[in-house]
C-alpha positions in Angstrom: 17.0 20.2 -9.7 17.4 19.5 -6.4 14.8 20.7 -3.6 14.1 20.0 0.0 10.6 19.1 0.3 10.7 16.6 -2.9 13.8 14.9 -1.7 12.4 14.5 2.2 9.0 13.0 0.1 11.5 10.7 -2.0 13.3 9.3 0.8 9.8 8.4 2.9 8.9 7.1 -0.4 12.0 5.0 -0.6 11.8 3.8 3.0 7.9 2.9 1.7 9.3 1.0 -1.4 11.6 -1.2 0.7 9.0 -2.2 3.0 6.7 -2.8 0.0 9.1 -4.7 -2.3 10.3 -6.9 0.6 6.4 -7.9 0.3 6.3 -8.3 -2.9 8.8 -8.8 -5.1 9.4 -12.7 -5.1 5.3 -13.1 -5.0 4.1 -15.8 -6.6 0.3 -16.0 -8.4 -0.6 -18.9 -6.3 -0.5 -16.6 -3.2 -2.0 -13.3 -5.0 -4.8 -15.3 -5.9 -5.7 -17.4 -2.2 -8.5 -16.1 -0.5 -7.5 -15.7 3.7 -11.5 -16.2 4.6 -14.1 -17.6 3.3 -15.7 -14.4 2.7 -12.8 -11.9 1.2 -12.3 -9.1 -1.3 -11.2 -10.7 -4.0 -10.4 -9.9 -7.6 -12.4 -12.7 -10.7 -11.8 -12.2 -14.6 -14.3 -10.4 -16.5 -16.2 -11.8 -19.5 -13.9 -9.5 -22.4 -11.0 -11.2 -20.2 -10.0 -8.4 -17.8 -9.6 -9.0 -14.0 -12.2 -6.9 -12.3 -12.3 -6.2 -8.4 -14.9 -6.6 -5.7 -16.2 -3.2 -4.3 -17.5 -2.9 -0.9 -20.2 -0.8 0.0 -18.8 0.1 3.4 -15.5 -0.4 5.2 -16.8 -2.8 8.1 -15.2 -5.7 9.1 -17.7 -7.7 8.0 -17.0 -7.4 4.0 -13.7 -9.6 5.0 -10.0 -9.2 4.4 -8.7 -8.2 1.3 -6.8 -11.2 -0.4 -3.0 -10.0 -1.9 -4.6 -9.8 -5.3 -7.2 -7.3 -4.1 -4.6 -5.5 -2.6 -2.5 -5.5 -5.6 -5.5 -3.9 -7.6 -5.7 -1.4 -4.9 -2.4 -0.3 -5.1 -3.4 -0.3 -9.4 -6.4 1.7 -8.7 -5.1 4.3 -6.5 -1.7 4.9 -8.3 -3.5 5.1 -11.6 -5.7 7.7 -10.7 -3.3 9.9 -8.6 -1.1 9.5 -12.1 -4.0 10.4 -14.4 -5.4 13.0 -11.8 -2.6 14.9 -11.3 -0.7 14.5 -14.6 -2.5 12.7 -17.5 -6.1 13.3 -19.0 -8.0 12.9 -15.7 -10.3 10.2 -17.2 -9.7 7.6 -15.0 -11.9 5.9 -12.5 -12.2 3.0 -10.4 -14.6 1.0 -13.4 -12.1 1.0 -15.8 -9.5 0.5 -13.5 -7.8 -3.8 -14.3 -6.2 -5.8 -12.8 -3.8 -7.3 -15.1 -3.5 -11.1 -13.7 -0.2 -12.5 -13.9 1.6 -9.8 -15.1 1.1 -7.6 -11.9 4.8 -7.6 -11.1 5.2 -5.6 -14.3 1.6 -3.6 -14.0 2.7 -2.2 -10.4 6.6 -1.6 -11.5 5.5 0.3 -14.9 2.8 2.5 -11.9 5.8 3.0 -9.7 8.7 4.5 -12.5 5.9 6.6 -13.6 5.2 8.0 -10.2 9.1 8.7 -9.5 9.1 10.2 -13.0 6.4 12.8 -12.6 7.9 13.6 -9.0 11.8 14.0 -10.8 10.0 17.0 -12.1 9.0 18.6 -9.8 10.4 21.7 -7.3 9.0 23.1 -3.7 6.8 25.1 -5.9 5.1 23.1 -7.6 4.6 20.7 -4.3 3.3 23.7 -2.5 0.8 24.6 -5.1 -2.6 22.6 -5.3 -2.7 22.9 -8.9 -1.3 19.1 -9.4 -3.6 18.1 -6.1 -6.7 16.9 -8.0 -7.4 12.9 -6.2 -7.6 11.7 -3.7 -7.6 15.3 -2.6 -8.2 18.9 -3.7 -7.1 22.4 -2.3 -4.4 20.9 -0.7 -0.8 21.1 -1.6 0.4 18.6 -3.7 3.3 17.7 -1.1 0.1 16.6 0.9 -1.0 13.8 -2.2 2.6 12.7 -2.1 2.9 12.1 1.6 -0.6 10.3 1.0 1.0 8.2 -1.4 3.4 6.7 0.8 1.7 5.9 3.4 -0.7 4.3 1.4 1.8 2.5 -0.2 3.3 1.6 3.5 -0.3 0.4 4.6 -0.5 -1.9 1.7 2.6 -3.1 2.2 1.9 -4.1 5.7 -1.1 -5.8 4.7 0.5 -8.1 2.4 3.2 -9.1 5.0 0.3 -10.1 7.2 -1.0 -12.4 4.3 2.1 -13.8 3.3 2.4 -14.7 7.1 -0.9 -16.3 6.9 -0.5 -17.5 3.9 2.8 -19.5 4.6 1.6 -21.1 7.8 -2.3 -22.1 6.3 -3.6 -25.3 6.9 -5.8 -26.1 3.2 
């Protein structure tokens, strides 16, 4: 069922997508994983063998840049609870939130058919209502989570291209 607002949402979503997979679709585990500072959000395996993420206490500049692995748990972290928020159990949270290592291509893929999936379902209605609008937001209409969702995606996607930049011209 075709509707206006969804379809404008899809096609910023797909223009998002583009810009993301030109990022990230031939990235490799050696780049995921190098650090662009000595001091840098990073992501380190866990003692039951899960891939845990650093967690700033504040936003300044001073925590570091984000290396593409952290990024790619960001983009895990916020897509799985926007997904479970609005449309599973609403259980998850940022603690039990992995990062699943080498298989990221297939953890942030499996994230993004779910997210089209939920949105193939849905009509003007149900975008204008906040029932749906749970994280990162509340009482706003769930077109408002959507649109949040691609420019997070779109910000993310940016910052990878800056460390695949960096990355390609380092000097180790």
């Amino acid at each position: 069922m075709p509707t206006e607002k969804r379809d404008l949402l899809l096609r910023q979503f797909e223009t998002a997508s583009t810009l993301f997979h030109f990022h990230f679709d031939d990235l490799t585990f050696a780049e995921v994983m190098w650090r662009p500072a000595r001091i840098a959000m990073h992501v380190k395996p866990g003692e039951d063998g899960d891939w845990t993420a650093d967690w700033p206490e504040s936003e300044a500049y001073e925590v570091g840049p984000p290396s593409a692995a952290w990024i790619i748990w960001h983009i895990t972290y916020w897509w799985t609870m926007v997904l479970d928020h609005s449309f599973g159990a609403g259980t998850a949270s940022r603690e039990n939130i992995a990062w699943s290592g080498e298989g990221f291509q297939t953890q942030i893929r499996e994230l993004e058919q779910g997210w089209l999936g939920a949105l193939e379902g849905l009509d003007d209605t149900a975008l204008d209502s906040n029932r749906l609008a749970v994280w990162p937001m509340s009482g706003r209409p769930f077109a408002d989570v959507v649109g949040w969702v691609n420019i997070e995606l779109t910000k993310n996607s940016a910052e990878l291209g800056l460390l695949r930049f960096l990355y390609a011209v380092r000097e180790d």
